[in-house]
Backbone as JSON Lines, residues from 0, in Angstrom:
{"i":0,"aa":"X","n":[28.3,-26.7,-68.1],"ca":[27.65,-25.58,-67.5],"c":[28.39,-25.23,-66.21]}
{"i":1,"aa":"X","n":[28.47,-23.99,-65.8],"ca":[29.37,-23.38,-65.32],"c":[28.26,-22.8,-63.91]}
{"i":2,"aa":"X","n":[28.69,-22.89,-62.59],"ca":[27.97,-22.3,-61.43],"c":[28.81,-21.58,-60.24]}
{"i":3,"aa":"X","n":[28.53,-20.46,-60.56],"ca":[29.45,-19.6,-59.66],"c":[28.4,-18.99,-58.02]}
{"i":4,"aa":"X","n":[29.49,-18.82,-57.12],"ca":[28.86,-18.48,-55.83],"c":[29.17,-16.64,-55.62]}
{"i":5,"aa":"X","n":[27.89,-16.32,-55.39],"ca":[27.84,-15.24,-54.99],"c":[28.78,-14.08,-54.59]}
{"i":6,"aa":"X","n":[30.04,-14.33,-54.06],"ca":[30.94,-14.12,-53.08],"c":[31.59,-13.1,-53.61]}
{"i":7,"aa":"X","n":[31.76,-13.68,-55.37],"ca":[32.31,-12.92,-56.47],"c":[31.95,-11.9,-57.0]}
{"i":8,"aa":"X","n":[30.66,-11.59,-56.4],"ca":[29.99,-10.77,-57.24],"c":[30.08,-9.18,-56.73]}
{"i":9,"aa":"X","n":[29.99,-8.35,-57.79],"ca":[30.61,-6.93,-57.58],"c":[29.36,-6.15,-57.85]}
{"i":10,"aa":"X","n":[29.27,-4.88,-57.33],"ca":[28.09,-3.65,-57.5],"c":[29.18,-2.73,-57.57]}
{"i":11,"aa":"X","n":[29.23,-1.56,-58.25],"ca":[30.12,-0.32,-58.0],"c":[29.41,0.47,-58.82]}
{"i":12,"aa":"X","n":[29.6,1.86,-58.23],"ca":[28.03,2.71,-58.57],"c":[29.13,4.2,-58.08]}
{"i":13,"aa":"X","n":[28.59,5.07,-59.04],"ca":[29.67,6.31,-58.74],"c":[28.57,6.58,-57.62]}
{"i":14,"aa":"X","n":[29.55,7.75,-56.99],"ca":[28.78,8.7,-55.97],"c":[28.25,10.43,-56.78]}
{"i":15,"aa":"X","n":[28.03,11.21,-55.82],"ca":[27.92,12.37,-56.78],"c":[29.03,13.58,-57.18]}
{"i":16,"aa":"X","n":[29.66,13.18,-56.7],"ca":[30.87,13.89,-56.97],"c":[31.81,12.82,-58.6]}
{"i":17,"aa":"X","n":[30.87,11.45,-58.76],"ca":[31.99,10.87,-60.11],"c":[32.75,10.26,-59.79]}
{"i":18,"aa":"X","n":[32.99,9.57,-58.43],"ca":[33.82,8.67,-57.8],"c":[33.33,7.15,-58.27]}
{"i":19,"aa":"X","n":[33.81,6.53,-58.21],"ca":[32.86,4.78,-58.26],"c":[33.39,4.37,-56.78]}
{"i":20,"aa":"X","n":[31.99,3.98,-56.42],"ca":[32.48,3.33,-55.22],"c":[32.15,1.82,-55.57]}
{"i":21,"aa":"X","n":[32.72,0.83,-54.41],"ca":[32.4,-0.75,-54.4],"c":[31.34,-0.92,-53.45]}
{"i":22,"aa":"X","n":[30.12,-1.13,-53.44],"ca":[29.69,-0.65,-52.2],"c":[29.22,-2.71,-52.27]}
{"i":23,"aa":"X","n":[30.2,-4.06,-52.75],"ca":[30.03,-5.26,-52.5],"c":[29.95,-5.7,-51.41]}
{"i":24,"aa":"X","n":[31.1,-4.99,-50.18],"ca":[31.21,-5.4,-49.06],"c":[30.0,-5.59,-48.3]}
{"i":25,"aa":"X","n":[29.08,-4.55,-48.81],"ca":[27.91,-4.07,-47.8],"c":[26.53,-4.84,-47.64]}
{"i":26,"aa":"X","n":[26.54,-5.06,-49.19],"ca":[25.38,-6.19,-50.19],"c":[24.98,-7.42,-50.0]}
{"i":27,"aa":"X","n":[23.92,-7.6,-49.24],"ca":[23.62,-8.86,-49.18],"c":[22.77,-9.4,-50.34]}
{"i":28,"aa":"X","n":[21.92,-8.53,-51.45],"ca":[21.29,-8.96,-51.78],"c":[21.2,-8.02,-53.47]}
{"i":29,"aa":"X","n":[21.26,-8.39,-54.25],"ca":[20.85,-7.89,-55.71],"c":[19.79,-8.41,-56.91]}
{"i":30,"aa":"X","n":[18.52,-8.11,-57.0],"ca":[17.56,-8.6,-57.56],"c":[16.66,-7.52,-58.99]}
{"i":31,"aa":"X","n":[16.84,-8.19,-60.09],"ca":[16.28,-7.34,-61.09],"c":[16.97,-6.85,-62.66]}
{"i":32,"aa":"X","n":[18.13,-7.03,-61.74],"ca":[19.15,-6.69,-63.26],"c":[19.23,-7.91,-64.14]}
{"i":33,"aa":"X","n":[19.22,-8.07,-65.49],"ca":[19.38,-6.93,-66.34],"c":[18.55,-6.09,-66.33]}
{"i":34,"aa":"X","n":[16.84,-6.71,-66.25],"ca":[15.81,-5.56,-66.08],"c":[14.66,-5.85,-67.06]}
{"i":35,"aa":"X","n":[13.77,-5.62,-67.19],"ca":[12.36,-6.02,-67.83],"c":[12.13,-4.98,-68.98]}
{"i":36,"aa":"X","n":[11.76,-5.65,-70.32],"ca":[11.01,-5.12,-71.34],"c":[9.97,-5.12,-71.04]}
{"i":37,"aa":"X","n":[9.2,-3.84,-71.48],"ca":[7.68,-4.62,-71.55],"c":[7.22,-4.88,-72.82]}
{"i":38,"aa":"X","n":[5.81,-5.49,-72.78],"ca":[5.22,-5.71,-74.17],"c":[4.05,-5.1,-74.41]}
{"i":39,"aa":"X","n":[3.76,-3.99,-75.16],"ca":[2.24,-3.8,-75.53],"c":[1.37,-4.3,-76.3]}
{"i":40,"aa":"X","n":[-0.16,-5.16,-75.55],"ca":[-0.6,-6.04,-75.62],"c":[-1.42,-5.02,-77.68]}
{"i":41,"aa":"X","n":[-1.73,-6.03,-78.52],"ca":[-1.46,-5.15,-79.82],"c":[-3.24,-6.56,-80.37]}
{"i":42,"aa":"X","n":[-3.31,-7.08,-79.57],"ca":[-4.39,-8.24,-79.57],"c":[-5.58,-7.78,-80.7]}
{"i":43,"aa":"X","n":[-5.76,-7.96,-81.47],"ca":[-7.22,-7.46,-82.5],"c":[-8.43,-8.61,-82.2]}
{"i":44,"aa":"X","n":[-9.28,-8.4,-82.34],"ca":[-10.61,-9.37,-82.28],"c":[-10.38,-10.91,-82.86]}
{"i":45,"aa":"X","n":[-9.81,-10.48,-84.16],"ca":[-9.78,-11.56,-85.44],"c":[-8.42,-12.57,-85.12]}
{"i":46,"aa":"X","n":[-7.61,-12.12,-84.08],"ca":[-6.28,-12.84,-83.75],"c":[-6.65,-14.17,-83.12]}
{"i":47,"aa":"X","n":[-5.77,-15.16,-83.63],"ca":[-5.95,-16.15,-82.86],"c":[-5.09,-16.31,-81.75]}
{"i":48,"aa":"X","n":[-4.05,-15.94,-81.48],"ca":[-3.66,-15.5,-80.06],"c":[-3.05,-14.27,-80.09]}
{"i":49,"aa":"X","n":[-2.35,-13.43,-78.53],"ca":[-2.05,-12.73,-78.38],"c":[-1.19,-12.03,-79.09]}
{"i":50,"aa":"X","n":[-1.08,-10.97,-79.74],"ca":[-0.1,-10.33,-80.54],"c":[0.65,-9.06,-79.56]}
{"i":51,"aa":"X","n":[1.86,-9.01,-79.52],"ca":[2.33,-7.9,-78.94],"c":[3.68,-7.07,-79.55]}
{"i":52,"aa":"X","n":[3.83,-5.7,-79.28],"ca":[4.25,-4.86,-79.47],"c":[5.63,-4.57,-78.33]}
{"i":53,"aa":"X","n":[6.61,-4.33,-78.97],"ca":[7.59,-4.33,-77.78],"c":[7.63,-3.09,-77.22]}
{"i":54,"aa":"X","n":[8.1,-2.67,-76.37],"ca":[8.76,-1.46,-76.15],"c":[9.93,-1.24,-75.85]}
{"i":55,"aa":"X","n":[9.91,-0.09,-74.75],"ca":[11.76,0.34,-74.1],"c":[11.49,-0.58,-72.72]}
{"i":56,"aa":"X","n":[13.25,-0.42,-72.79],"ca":[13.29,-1.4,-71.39],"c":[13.13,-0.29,-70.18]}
{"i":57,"aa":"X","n":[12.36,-1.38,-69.29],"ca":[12.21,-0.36,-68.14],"c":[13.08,-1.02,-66.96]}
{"i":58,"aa":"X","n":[13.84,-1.08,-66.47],"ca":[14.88,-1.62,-65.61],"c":[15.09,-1.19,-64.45]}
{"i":59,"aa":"X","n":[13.98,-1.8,-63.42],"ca":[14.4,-1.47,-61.8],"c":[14.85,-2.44,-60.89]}
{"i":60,"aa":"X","n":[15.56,-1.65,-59.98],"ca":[16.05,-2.77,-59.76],"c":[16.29,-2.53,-57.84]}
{"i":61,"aa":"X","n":[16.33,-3.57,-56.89],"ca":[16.61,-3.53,-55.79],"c":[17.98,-4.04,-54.7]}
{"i":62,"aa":"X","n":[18.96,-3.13,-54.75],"ca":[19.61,-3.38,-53.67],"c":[19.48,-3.92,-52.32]}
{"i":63,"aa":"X","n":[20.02,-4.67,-51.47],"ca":[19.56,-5.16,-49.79],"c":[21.39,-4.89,-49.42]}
{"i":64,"aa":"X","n":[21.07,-4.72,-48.13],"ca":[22.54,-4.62,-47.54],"c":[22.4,-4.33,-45.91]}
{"i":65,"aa":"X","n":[23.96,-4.4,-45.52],"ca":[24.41,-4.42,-44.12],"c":[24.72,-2.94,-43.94]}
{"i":66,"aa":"X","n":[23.9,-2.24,-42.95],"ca":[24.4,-0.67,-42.69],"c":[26.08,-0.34,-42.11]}
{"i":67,"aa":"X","n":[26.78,0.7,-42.78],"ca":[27.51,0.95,-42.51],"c":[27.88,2.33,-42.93]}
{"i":68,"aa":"X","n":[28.11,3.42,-42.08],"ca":[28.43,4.69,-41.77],"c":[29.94,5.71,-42.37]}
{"i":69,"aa":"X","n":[30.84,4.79,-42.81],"ca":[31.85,5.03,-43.6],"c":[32.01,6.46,-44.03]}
{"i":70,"aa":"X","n":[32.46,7.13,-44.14],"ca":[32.26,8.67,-44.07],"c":[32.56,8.73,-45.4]}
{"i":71,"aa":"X","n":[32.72,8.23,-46.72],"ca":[32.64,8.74,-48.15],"c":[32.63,7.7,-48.52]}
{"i":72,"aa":"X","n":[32.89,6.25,-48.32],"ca":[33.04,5.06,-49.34],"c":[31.52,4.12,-48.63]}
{"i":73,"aa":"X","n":[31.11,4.41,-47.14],"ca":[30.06,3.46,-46.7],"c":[28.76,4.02,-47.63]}
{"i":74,"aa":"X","n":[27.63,2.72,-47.9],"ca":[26.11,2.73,-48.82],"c":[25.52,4.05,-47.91]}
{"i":75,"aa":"X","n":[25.56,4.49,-46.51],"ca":[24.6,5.62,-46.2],"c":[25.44,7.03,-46.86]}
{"i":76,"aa":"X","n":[26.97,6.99,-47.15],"ca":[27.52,8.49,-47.54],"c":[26.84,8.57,-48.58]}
{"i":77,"aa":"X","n":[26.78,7.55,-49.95],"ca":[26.97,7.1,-51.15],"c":[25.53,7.37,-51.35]}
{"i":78,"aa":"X","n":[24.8,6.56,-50.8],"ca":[23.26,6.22,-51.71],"c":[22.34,7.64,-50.96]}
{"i":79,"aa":"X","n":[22.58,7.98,-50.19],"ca":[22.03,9.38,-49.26],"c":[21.77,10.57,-50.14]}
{"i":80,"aa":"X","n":[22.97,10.89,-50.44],"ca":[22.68,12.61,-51.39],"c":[22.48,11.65,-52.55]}
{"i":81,"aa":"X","n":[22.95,10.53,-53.38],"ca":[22.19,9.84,-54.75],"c":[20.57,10.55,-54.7]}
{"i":82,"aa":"X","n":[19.93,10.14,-53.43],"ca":[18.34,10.53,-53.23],"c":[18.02,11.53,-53.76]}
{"i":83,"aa":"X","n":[18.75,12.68,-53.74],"ca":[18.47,14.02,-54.18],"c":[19.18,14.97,-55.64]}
{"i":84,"aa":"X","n":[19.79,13.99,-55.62],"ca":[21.13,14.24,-57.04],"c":[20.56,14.44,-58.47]}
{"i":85,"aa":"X","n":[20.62,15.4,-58.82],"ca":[20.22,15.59,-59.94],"c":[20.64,15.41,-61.44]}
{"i":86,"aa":"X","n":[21.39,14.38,-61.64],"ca":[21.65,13.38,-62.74],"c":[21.81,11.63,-62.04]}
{"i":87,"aa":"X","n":[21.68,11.19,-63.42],"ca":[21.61,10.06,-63.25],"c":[23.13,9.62,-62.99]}
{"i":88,"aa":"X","n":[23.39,8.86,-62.52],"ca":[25.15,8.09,-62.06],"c":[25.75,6.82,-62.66]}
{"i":89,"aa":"X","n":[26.54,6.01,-62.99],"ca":[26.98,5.15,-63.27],"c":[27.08,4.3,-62.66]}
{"i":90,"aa":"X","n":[26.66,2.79,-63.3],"ca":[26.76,1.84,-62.23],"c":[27.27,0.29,-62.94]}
{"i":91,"aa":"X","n":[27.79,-0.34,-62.22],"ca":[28.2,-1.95,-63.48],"c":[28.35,-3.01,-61.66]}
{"i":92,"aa":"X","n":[27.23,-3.78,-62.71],"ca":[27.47,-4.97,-61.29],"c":[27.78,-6.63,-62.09]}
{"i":93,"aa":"X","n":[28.86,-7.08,-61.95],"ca":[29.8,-8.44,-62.29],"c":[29.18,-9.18,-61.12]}
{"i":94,"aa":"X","n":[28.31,-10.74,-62.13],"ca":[27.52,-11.23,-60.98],"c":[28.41,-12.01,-60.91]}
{"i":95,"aa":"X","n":[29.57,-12.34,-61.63],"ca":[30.45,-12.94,-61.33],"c":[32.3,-12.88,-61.09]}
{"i":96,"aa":"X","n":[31.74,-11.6,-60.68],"ca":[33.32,-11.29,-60.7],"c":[33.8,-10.47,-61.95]}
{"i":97,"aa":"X","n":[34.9,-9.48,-61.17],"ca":[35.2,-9.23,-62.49],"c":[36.88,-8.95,-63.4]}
{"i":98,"aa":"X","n":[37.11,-10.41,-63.2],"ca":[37.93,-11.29,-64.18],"c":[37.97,-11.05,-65.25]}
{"i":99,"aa":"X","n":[39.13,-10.98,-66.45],"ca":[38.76,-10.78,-67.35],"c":[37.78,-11.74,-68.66]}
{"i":100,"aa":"X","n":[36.85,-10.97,-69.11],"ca":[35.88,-11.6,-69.69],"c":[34.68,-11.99,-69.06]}
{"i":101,"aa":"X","n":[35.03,-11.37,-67.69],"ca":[33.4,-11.95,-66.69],"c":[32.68,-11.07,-67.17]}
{"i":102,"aa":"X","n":[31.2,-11.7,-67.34],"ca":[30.38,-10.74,-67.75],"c":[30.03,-9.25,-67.15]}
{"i":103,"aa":"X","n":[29.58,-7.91,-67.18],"ca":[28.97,-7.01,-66.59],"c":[27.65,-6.34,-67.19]}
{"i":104,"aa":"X","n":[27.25,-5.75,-66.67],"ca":[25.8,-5.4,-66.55],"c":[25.71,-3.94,-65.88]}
{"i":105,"aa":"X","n":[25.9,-2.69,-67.35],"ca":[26.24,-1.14,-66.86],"c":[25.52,-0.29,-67.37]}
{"i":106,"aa":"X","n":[25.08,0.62,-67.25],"ca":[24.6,1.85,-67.66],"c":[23.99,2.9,-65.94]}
{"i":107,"aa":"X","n":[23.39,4.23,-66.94],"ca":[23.13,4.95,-65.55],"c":[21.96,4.58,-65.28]}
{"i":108,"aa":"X","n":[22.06,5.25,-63.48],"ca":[20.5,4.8,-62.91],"c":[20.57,6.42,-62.13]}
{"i":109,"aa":"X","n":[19.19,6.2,-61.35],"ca":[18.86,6.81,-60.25],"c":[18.82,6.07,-59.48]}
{"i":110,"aa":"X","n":[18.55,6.51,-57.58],"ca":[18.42,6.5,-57.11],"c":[16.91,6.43,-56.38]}
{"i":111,"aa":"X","n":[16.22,6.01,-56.45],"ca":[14.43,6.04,-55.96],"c":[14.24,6.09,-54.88]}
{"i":112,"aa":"X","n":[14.74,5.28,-53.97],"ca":[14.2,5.0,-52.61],"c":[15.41,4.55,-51.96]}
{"i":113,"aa":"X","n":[15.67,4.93,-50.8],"ca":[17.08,4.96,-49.68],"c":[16.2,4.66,-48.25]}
{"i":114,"aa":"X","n":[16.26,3.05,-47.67],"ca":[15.74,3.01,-46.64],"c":[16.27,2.43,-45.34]}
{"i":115,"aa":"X","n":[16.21,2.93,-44.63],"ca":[16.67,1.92,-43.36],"c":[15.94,1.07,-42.4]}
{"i":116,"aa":"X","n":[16.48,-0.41,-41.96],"ca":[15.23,-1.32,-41.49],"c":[16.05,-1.61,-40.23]}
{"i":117,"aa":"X","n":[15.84,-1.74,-38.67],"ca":[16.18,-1.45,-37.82],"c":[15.18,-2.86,-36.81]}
{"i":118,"aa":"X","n":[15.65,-3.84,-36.31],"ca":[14.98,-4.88,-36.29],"c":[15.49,-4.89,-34.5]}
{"i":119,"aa":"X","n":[15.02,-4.98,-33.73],"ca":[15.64,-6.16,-32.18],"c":[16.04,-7.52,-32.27]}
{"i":120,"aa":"X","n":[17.84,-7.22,-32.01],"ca":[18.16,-8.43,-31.84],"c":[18.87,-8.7,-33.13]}
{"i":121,"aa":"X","n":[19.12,-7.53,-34.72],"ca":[19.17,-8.25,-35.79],"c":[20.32,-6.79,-35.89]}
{"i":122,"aa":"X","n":[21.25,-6.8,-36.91],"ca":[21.95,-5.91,-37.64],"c":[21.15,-4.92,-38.32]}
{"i":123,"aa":"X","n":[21.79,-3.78,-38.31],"ca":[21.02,-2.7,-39.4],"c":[20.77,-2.53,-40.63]}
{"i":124,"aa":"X","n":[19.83,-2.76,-41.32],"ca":[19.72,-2.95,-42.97],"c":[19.11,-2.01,-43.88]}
{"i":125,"aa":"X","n":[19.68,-1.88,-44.73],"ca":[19.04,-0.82,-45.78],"c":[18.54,-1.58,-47.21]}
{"i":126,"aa":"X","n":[17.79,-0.56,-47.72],"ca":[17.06,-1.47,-48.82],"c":[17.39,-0.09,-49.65]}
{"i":127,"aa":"X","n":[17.52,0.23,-51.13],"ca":[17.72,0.87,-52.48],"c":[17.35,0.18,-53.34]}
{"i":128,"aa":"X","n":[16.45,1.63,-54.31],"ca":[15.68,0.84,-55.19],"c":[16.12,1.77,-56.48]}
{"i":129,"aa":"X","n":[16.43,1.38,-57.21],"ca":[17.08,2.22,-58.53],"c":[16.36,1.93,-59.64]}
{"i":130,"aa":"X","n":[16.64,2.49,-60.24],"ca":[15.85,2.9,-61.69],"c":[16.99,3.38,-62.87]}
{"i":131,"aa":"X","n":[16.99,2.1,-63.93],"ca":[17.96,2.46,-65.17],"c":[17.43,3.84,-65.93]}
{"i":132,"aa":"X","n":[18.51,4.9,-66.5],"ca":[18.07,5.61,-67.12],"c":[18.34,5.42,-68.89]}
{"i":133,"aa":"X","n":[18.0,4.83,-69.14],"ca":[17.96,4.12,-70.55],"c":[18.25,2.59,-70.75]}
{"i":134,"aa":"X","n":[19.39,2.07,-71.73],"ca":[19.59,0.92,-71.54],"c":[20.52,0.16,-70.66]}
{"i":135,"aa":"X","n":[20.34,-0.81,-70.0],"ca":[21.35,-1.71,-69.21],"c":[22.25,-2.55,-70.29]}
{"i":136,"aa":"X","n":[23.16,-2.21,-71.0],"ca":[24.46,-2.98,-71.87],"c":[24.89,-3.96,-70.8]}
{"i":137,"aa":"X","n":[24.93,-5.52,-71.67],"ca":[25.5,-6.31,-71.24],"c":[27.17,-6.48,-72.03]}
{"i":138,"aa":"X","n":[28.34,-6.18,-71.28],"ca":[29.56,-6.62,-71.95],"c":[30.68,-7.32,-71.16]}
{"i":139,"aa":"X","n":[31.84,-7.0,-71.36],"ca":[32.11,-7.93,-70.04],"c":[33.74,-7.16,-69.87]}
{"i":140,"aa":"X","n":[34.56,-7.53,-69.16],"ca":[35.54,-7.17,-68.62],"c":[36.79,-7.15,-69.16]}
């Protein structure tokens, strides 16, 4: 079994113009991907346990990061107009790098929520919360 450190790990997410940016440098934190099925509960009286029904995947997911101002490649140029963009964008994040054959984890998302957290005494942080627009494909590099 194989344990890799964080360090490696990649996010790159177009902007709205169709660019991909890397926005790794910035990222402290990635939580959610691949992303959650749900199940519809399908239970009848006469069942002896729970029976369920699958559905579509619903896949959200939350970015954390270090603010930075970058005038087309920094997370505030990038994830800013995302907020208001009217298609969904491309995105593939390699939790381990991406070597050939490292795994990835791609399809489009939105953009949901673009926030900034502003602390005394602490660095500037932003939080993004995205939303897959269909399926998240796992393939690799």
């Amino acid at each position: 079994m194989a344990f890799f450190d964080s360090d490696r790990s990649k996010f790159l997410l177009d902007d709205t113009g169709g660019t991909q940016r890397d926005l790794s440098a910035y990222i402290t934190e990635i939580d959610g991907l691949p992303g959650a099925r749900y199940l519809r509960e399908t239970t009848g009286m006469a069942d002896q346990g729970r029976v369920f029904l699958p559905t579509a995947e619903d896949a959200r997911f939350v970015l954390r990061g270090l603010y930075d101002d970058a005038a087309s490649s920094g997370p505030d140029a990038v994830l800013v107009p995302l907020g208001a963009h009217g298609s969904a964008v491309d995105f593939e994040f390699a939790p381990t790098g991406t070597a050939s054959g490292s795994i990835k984890y791609s399809g489009v998302c939105w953009v949901e929520v673009y926030e900034l957290r502003s602390r005394v005494g602490r660095l500037v942080e932003w939080t993004a919360h995205l939303r897959a627009d269909g399926l998240v494909a796992r393939g690799a590099y």
